[in-house]
C-alpha positions in Angstrom: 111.5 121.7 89.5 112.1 125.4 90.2 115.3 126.0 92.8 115.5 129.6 92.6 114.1 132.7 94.0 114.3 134.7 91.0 117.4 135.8 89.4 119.8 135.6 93.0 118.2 134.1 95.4 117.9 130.6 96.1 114.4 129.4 97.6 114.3 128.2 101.1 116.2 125.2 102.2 117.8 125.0 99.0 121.8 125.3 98.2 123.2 124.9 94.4 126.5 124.1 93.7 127.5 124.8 89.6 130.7 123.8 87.6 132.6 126.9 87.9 135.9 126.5 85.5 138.0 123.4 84.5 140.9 121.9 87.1 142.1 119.2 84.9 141.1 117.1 81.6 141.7 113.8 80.6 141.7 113.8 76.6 141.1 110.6 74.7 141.1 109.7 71.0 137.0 109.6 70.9 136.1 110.9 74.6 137.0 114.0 76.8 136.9 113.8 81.2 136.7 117.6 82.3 137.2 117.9 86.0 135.4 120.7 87.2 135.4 122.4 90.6 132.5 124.4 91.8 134.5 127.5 93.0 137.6 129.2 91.5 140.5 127.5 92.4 143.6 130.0 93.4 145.3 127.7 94.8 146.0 124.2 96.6 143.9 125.0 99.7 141.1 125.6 97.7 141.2 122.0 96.3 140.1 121.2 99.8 136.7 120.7 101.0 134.7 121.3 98.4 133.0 119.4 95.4 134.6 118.7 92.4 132.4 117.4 89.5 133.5 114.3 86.5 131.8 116.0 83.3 132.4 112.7 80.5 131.7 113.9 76.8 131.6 111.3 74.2 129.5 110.3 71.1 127.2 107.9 71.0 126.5 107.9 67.4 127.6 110.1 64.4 126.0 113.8 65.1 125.2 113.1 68.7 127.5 114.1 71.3 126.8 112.8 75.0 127.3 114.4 78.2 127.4 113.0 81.8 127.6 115.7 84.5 128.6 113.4 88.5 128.3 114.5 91.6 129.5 111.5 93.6 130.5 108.0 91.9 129.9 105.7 93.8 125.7 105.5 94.5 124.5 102.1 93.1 123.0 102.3 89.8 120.0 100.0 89.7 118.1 99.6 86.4 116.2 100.0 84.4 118.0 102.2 81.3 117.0 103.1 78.1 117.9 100.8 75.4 120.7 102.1 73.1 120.4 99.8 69.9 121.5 102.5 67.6 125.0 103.0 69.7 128.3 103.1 68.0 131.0 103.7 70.4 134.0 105.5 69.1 131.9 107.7 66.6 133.6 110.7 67.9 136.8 112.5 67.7 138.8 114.6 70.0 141.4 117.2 68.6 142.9 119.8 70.8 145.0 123.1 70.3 146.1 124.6 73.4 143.6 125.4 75.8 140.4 124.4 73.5 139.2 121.2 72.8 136.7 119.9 70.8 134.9 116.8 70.2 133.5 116.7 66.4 130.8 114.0 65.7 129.6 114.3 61.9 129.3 118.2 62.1 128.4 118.6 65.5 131.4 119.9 67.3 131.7 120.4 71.3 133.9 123.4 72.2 135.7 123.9 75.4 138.1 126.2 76.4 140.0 125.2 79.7 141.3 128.8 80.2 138.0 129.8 80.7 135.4 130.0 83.1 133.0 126.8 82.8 131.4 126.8 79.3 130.2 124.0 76.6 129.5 125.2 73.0 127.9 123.3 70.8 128.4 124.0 67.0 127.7 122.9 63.6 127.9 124.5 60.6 130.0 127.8 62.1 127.2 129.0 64.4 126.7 128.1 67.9 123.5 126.1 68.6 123.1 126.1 72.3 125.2 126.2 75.1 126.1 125.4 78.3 126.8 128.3 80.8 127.8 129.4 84.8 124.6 127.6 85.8 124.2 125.2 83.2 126.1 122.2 85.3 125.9 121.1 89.0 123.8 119.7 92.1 121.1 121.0 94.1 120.1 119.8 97.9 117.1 120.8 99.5 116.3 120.8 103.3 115.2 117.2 103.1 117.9 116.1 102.3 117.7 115.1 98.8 120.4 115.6 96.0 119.2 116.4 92.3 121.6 116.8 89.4 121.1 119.9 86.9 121.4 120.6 83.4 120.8 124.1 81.6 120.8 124.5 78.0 120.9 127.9 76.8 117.7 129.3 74.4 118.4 131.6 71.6 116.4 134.4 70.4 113.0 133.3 68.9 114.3 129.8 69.8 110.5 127.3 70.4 110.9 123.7 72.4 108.5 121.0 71.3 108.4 117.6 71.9 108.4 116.1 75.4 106.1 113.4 74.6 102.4 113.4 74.0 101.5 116.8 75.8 98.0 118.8 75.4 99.0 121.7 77.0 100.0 124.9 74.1 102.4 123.0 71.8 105.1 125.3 71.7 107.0 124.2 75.3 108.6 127.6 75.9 107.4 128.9 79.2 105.7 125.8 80.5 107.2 123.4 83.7 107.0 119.9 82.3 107.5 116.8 84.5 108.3 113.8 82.7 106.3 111.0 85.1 103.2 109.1 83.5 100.1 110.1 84.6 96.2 108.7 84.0 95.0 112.6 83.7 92.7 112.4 80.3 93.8 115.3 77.7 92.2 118.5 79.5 95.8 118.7 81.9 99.3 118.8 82.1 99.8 115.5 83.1 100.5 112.8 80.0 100.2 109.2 79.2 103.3 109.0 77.2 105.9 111.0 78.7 109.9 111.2 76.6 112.6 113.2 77.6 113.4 114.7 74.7 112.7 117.9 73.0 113.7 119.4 69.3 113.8 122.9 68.7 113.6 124.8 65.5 117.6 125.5 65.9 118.9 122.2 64.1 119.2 120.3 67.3 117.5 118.0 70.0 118.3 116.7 73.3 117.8 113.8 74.8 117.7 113.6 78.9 119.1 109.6 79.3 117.3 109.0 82.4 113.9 106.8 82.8 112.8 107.9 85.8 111.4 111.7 87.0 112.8 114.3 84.6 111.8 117.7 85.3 111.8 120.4 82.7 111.8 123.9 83.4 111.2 125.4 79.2 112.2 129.2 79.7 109.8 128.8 82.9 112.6 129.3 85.8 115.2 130.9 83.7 113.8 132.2 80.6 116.5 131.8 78.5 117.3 128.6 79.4 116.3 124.9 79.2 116.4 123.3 82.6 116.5 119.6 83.2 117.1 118.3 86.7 117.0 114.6 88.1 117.3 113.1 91.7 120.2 111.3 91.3 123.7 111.8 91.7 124.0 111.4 87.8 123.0 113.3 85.0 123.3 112.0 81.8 122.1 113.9 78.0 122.8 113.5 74.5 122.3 116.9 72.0 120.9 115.3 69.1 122.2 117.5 65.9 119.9 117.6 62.2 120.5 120.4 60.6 116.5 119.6 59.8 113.9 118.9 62.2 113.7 115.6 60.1 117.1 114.7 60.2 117.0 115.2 64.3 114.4 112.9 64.4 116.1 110.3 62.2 119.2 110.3 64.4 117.3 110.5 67.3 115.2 106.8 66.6 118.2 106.2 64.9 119.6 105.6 68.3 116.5 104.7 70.1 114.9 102.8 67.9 112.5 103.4 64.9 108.8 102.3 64.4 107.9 98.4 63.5 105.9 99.2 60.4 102.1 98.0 60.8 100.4 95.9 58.4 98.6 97.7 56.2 95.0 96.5 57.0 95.4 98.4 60.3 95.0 101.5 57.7 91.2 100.8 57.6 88.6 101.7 59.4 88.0 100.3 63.3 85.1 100.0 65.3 84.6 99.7 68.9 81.9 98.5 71.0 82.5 101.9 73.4 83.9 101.1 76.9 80.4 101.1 79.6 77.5 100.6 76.6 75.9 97.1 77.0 76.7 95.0 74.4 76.8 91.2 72.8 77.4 89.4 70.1 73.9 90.4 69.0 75.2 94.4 69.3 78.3 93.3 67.6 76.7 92.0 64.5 74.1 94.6 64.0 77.1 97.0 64.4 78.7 95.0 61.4 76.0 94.5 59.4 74.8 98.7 59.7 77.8 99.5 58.3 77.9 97.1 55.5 74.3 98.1 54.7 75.4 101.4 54.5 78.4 100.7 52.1 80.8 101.9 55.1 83.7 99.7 54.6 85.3 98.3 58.0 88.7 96.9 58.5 89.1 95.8 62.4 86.3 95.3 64.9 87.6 96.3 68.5 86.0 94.4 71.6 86.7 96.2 74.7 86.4 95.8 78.6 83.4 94.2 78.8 84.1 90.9 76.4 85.6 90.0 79.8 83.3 89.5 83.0 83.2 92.2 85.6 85.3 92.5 88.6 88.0 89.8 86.7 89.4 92.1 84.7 91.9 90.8 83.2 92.1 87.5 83.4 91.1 87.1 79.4 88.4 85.0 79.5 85.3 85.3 77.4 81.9 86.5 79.6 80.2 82.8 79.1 76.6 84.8 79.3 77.2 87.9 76.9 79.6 85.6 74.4 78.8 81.4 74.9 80.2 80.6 71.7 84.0 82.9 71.2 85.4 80.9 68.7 82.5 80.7 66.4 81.6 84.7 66.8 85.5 85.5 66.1 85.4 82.8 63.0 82.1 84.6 61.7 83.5 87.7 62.1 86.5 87.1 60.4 84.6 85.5 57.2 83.5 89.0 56.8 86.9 90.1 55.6 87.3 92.0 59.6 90.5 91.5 61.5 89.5 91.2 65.7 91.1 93.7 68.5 90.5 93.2 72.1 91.0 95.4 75.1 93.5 94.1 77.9 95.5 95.6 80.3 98.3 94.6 82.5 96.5 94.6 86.1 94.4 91.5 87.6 91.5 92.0 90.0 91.7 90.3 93.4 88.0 88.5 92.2 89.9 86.7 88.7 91.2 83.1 89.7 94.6 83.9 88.3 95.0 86.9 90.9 96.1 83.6 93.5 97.9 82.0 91.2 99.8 85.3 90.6 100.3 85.3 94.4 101.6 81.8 94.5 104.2 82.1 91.5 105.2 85.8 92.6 104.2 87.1 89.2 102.7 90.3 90.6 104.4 93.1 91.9 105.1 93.2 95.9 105.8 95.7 98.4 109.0 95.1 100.7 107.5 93.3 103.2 106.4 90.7 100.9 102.4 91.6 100.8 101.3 91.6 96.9 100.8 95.8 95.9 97.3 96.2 95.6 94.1 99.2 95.7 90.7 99.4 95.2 90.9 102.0 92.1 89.5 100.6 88.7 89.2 96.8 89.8 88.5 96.0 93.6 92.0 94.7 94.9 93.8 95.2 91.7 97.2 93.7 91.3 100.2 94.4 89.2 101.9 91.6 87.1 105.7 92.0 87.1 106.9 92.6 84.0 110.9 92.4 85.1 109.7 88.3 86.0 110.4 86.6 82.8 108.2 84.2 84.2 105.1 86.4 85.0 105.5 87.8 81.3 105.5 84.2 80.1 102.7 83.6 81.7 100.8 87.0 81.0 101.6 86.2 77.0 100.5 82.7 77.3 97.0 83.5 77.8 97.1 86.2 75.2 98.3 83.4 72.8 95.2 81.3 73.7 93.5 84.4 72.5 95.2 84.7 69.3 94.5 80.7 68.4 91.0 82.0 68.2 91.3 84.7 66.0 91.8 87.7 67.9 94.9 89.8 65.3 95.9 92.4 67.7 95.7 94.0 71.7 94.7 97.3 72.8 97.3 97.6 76.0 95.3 100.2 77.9 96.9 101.4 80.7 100.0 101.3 82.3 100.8 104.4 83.8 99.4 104.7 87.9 102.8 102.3 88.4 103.2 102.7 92.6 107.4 103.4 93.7 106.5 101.6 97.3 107.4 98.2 95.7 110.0 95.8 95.0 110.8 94.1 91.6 111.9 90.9 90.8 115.1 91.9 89.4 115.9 94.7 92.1 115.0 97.4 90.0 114.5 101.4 91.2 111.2 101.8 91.4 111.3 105.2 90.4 112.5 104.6 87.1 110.0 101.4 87.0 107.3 103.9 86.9 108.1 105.2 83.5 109.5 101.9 82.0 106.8 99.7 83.2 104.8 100.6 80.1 108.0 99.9 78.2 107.9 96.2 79.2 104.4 95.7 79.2 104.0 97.0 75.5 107.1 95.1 74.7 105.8 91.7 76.0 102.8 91.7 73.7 104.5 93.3 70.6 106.8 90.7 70.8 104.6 88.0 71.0 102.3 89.1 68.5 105.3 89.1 66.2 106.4 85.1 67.2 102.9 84.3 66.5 101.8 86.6 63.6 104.9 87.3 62.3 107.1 90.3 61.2 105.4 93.0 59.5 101.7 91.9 61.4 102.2 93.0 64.9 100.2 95.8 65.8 99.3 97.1 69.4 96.6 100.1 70.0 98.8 101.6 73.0 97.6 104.6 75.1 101.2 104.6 77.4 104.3 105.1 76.4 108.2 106.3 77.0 111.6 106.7 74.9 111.7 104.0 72.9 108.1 103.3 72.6 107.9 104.0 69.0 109.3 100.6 68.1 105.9 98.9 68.9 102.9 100.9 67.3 100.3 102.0 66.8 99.6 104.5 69.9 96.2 106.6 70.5 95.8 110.0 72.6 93.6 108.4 75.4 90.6 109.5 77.2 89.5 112.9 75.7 85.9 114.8 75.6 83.6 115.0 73.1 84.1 118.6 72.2 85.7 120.6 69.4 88.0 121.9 72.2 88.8 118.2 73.2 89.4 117.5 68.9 92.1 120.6 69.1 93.8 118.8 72.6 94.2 115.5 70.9 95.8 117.0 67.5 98.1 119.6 69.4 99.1 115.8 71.4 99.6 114.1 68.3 101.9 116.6 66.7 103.8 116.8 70.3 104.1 113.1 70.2 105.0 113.0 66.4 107.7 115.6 67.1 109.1 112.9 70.0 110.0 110.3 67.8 106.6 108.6 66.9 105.8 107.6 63.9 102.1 106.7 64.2 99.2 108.4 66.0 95.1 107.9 66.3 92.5 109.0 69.0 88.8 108.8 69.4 86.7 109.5 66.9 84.1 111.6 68.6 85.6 111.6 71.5 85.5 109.3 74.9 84.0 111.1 77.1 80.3 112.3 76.7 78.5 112.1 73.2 79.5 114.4 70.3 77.1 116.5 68.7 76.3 115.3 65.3 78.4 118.1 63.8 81.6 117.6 66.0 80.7 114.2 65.5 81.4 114.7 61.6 83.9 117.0 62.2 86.1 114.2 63.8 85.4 112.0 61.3 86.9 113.8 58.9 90.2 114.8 61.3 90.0 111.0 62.3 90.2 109.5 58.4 93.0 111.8 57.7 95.0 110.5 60.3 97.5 107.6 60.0 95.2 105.5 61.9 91.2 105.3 62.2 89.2 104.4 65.4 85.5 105.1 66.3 85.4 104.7 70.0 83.6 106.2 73.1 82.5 105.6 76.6 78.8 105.6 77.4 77.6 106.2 73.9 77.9 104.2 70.9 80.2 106.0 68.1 78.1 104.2 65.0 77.6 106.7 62.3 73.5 106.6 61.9 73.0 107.3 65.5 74.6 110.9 64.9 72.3 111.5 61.6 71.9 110.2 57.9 74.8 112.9 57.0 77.5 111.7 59.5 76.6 107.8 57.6 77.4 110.0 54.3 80.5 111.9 56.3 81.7 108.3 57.2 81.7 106.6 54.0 82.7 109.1 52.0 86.2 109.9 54.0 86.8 106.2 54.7 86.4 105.3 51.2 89.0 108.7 50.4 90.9 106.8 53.1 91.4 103.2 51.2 92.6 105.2 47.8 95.0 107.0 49.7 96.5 103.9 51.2 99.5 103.7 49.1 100.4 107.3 49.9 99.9 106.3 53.4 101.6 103.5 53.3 104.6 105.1 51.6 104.5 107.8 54.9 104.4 104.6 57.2 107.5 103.3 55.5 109.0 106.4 56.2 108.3 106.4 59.6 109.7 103.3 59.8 112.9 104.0 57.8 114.1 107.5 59.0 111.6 108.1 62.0 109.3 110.7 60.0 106.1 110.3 61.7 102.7 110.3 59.4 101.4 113.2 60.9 103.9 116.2 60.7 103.9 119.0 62.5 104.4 122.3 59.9 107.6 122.7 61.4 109.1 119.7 60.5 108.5 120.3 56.8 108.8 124.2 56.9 111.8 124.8 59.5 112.4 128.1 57.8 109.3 129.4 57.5 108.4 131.7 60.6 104.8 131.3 60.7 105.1 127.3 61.0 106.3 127.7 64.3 103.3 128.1 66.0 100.7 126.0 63.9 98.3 123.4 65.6 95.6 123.1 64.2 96.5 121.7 61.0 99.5 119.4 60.0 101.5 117.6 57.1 99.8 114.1 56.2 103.3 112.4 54.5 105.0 114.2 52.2 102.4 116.2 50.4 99.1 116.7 52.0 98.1 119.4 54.5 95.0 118.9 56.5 92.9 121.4 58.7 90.3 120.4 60.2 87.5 121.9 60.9 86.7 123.1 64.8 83.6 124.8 64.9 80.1 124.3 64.3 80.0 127.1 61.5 82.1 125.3 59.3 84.6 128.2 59.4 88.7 127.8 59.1 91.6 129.4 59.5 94.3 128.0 58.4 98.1 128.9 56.9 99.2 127.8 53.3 102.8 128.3 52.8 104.9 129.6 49.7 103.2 128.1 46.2 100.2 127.1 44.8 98.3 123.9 46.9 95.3 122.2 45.4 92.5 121.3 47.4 92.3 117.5 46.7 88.4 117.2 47.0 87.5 120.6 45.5 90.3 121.6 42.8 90.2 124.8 44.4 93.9 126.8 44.2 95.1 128.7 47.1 98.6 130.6 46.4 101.2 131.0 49.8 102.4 132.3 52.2 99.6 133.6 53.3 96.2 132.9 55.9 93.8 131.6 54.4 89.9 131.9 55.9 87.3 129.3 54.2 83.6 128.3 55.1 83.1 124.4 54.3 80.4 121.6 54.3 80.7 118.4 55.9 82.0 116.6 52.5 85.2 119.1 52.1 87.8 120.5 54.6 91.2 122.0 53.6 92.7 119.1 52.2 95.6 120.7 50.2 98.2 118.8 48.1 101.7 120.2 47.6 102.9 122.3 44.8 104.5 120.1 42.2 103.2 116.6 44.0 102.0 113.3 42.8 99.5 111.6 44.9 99.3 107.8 43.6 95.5 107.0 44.7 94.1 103.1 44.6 91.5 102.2 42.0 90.2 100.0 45.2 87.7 101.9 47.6 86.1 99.5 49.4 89.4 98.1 51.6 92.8 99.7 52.4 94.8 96.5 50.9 94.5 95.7 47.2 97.0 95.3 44.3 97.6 99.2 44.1 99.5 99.7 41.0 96.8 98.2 39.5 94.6 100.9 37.7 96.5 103.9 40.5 95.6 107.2 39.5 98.7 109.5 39.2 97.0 113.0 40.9 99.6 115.7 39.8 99.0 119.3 41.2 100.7 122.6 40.1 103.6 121.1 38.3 105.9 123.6 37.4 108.0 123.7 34.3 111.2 121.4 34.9 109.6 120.3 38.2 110.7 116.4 38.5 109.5 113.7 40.8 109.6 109.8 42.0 106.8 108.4 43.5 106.7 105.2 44.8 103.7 102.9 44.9 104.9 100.7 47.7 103.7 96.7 48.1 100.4 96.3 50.5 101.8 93.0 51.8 105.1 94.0 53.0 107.8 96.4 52.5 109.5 97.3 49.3 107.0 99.1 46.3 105.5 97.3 43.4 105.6 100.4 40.8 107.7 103.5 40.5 106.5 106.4 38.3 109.3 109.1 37.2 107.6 112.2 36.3 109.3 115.8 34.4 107.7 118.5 33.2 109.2 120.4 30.2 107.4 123.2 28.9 104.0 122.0 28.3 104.5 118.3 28.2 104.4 116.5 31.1 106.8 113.2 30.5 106.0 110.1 32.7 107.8 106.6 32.8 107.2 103.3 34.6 108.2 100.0 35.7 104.7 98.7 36.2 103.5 96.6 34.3 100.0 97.1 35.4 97.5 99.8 33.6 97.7 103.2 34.9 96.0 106.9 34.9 97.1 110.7 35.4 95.0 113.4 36.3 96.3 116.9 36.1 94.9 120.1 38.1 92.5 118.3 40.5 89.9 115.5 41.1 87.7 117.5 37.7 91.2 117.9 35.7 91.9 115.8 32.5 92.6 111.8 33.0 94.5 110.2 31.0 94.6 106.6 30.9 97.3 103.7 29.9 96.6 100.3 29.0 98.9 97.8 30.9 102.5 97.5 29.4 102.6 101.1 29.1 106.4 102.1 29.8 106.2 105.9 28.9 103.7 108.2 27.8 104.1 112.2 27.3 101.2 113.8 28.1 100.1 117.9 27.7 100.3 120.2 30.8 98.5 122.7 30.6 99.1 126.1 33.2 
């Protein structure tokens, strides 16, 4: 929200009151008070009638130091809050000399000098990196009457913003007004399903704005040097999140959040949907099934969604008796095929199901203040809203979602979640301005945690479209309703890599698109983008996303990268422990793995996959790509070809090959098993070793497909022209060098050590 008129003026109705110097402190072993008037203070009379402001610093865990600018003390704080699980009071340290103070946390110091006009400095490493100037603390009111508490955070030069949730708009923030309120608005707008106060920067910092309700961010947009935060409330609350790396923000960032559940690794498969308005039965279902065995497409999860249910009851979860008479014994058939089962549900029930009156009856759905159930006619005639702050309502939500799951169903798709009204009232007296953000907090919550009690740890697995801070912990989450365009492809990657960069760990989208049918070559296209992502869904609207309705070459597309997909899935599954670990997220932006490289600033239309691999796909119908290889030789994975960094690279490619680019001196394990994502994969893995440069060293880690923890590690050194490799497994083993036509070389199991040649 903009407050000014340019650089002196305020804008009509509007009068801003900033922390001007310091009047008093109150220093404690690990926390500073700062008392801050908003004029200069000459003397006693001018302690009279005017604000003075409580600034609290403190950290909240090591290399995160918290600030909490207040206006006025007293306003009742309803919930809810962002959970804290990572907190560790007392992980600070105040030290003063004279007139500066500082509060160190790790190596992130806050500097204040009291003999100063207002300023914060934050430092690490002996530079400053951000601050907090004359206009960076205070309170606005506007001429109706409301009171908003500001926050300015000042940009350096060169300085990007990313982050701020799952946003398609350009993916460097800088310049843009962001509001962080969830919104149903597809991915051609600014509005966003999964909205997180928090941004990184390429400085060695992030910050996180501790407040679930409306956040509005002006990024170098009202002042352009400056990041602006600003809620109505009376309290403003943020944590600067130190690194030095992008990576290390991240993992101190879900360190205190909350990191990513780690999803089974089945989920890393292939899944097909029936679409969302196509007709379809059990009949459909099975020819689905059976085309794609018959075509030697391997699939992993079927996905059932709205219509298993019948129309106008959505969702009560009951089968459609007509389109699916016998549940049980489709699910059980399904299942004998080696396929896990996802349905579609979401959190709302239609005034037509029978348990919308016994919602009424229990007060399990959401009421306005005169006591009337909330309810409108958009999506299902006289939709209602169960209340997820009733601990009875989500009992009885989960209940029939366990009925579901006693007939085979493995995981939900929690659609929805985001048009939350703030005309209600909650059962435990919640603000319903914060509700709307947190809403898809509980809902998500409710069935991860219930598919964990039932499946148990290490199984649940949600296919979210909504989300908030915090809602990594229960993955996986897709990019929601895009178009079936290249344009639409670009959207949902620069969303991913916003998302990624916000503390999430794991990211899909459509494959094709929702809305509209693909061409057959965007069609392709996707499929590539969409089997190089950390998770895999075919899914549309009014069209069917089978491969053989988009040509005999998209069947070829689809098997061919799915299959690539199932012998990566020990490197993938090594990324996902990651993200679950330290908060990397599968899909990296390049500036989270080259922070010092100036060109990886800007890039969106290619990213890290783990560690090692750089994807670009491909967004035109030519087959032609741009995209940036940084400093080294990278070794495309399906063609051998070398490309040498820094340096743009421009590349014409068929639908079998994209830029699919290992890392100089990598070691991609890949699966002897194509034909499924889980297997035994240290049995028979292929070592692929690229560019290995003389004394170049590495661990890799083939992890366990049934859990966490790894089965094999492989220690690789390169001295002169021998490449030396030793192992724990006890499994038989391979190493390619140079690319998928470079020299194998195969051991027998038993094999501890081998030295093999390696060549330039």
């Amino acid at each position: 929200m903009k407050f000014t008129d340019g650089y002196w003026l305020m804008r009509p109705g509007v009068t801003a009151r900033y922390a001007t110097e310091i009047a008093d402190v109150r220093a404690e072993e690990h926390r500073l008070t700062l008392y801050a008037p908003v004029k200069h203070v000459q003397g006693r009379g001018d302690t009279l009638n005017s604000p003075l402001l409580t600034v609290e610093c403190w950290s909240p865990a090591e290399g995160v130091i918290g600030v909490r600018a207040t206006h006025h003390a007293g306003s009742v704080r309803r919930g809810p809050e962002f959970a804290l699980p990572g907190a560790a009071p007392g992980s600070g340290k105040v030290h003063r000399d004279g007139d500066v103070l500082e509060l160190s946390s790790g190596e992130l110091t806050l500097r204040v000098d009291t003999s100063r006009p207002w300023q914060l400095e934050f430092t690490a490493g002996g530079r400053v990196l951000t601050s907090v100037g004359e206009r960076g603390t205070g309170f606005v009111t506007d001429a109706a009457g409301r009171h908003f508490m500001l926050g300015q955070l000042a940009l350096g030069v060169g300085e990007s913003v990313y982050g701020l949730g799952e946003r398609f708009t350009p993916f460097v923030k800088n310049g843009q007004v962001v509001d962080i309120w969830q919104a149903d608005g597809g991915t051609t707008s600014e509005q966003a399903y999964k909205n997180v106060p928090f941004h990184l920067t390429n400085r060695g910092y992030g910050v996180f704005v501790n407040h679930p309700g409306k956040v509005s961010y002006e990024v170098g947009s009202e002042s352009v040097g400056q990041v602006q935060f600003s809620v109505e409330d009376q309290t403003l609350e943020y944590f600067v999140v130190h690194g030095p790396t992008p990576k290390q923000v991240l993992e101190r960032y879900t360190g205190l959040l909350g990191r990513p559940a780690l999803p089974p690794a089945w989920a890393l498969g292939l899944w097909l949907s029936t679409s969302f308005t196509t007709d379809y039965d059990e009949a459909t279902v099975n020819r689905f099934v059976g085309g794609m065995a018959e075509r030697g497409i391997p699939l992993s999860v079927f996905h059932f969604d709205c219509f298993w249910m019948r129309g106008y009851h959505w969702s009560d979860f009951v089968w459609d008796p007509d389109t699916f008479p016998d549940p049980e014994g489709m699910l059980a058939r399904l299942k004998a095929q080696g396929l896990r089962i996802s349905l579609w549900i979401n959190p709302y029930v239609a005034q037509r199901s029978e348990l919308f009156e016994e919602g009424v009856r229990n007060g399990y759905l959401v009421r306005r203040a005169d006591g009337t159930v909330w309810q409108w006619d958009l999506w299902q005639p006289g939709m209602a809203l169960v209340d997820f702050t009733n601990p009875a309502a989500v009992a009885w939500f989960t209940e029939r979602l366990r009925r579901l799951l006693g007939q085979g169903v493995d995981c939900f798709k929690t659609d929805f979640g985001e048009r939350i009204p703030t005309d209600v009232v909650w059962h435990d007296g919640g603000d319903p301005e914060k509700m709307h953000n947190q809403y898809t907090q509980l809902y998500n919550r409710a069935v991860f945690e219930l598919l964990r009690e039932e499946r148990g740890e290490g199984e649940a697995l949600l296919f979210a479209r909504s989300a908030t801070a915090g809602g990594q912990q229960f993955p996986v989450h897709w990019g929601g309703d895009c178009e079936s365009t290249f344009n639409a492809m670009a959207e949902s990657l620069r969303g991913g890599l916003s998302l990624g960069l916000s503390g999430f760990g794991f990211w899909s989208h459509d494959i094709g698109g929702f809305e509209g049918t693909p061409t057959p070559t965007v069609f392709k296209r996707w499929v590539q983008f969409g089997l190089l992502s950390s998770h895999s869904r075919l899914h549309g609207s009014k069209s069917y996303r089978v491969p053989w309705d988009y040509g005999e070459e998209a069947v070829e597309v689809t098997r061919a990268f799915t299959r690539l997909k199932h012998r990566l899935a020990p490197y993938l599954q090594r990324a996902a422990q990651q993200a679950h670990l330290h908060g990397t997220p599968v899909m990296r932006a390049m500036v989270l793995e080259f922070p010092d490289d100036p060109a990886a600033a800007l890039l969106d239309r290619q990213y890290l996959l783990g560690d090692d691999l750089l994807v670009a796909p491909v967004f035109t119908d030519s087959g032609e790509v741009d995209y940036y290889v940084p400093e080294g030789t990278w070794t495309n994975l399906l063609t051998g070809h070398r490309v040498t960094g820094p340096r743009w690279v421009r590349e014409q490619h068929g639908f079998r090959t994209l830029p699919l680019l290992a890392r100089p001196d990598s070691v991609i394990p890949l699966a002897a098993d194509d034909t499924r994502p889980v297997s035994d994969w240290a049995d028979g893995v292929t070592l692929l070793v690229h560019a290995f440069a003389d004394g170049a060293e590495r661990t890799v880690v083939v992890p366990r497909s049934d859990g966490p923890g790894e089965s094999a590690r492989f220690h690789l050194r390169r001295t002169g022209d021998r490449l030396t490799v030793t192992t724990d497994s006890t499994a038989p083993w391979s190493v390619r060098l140079g690319g998928p036509d470079g020299p194998l070389h195969t051991h027998p199991a038993g094999t501890a050590a081998a030295e093999l040649p390696c060549p330039a």
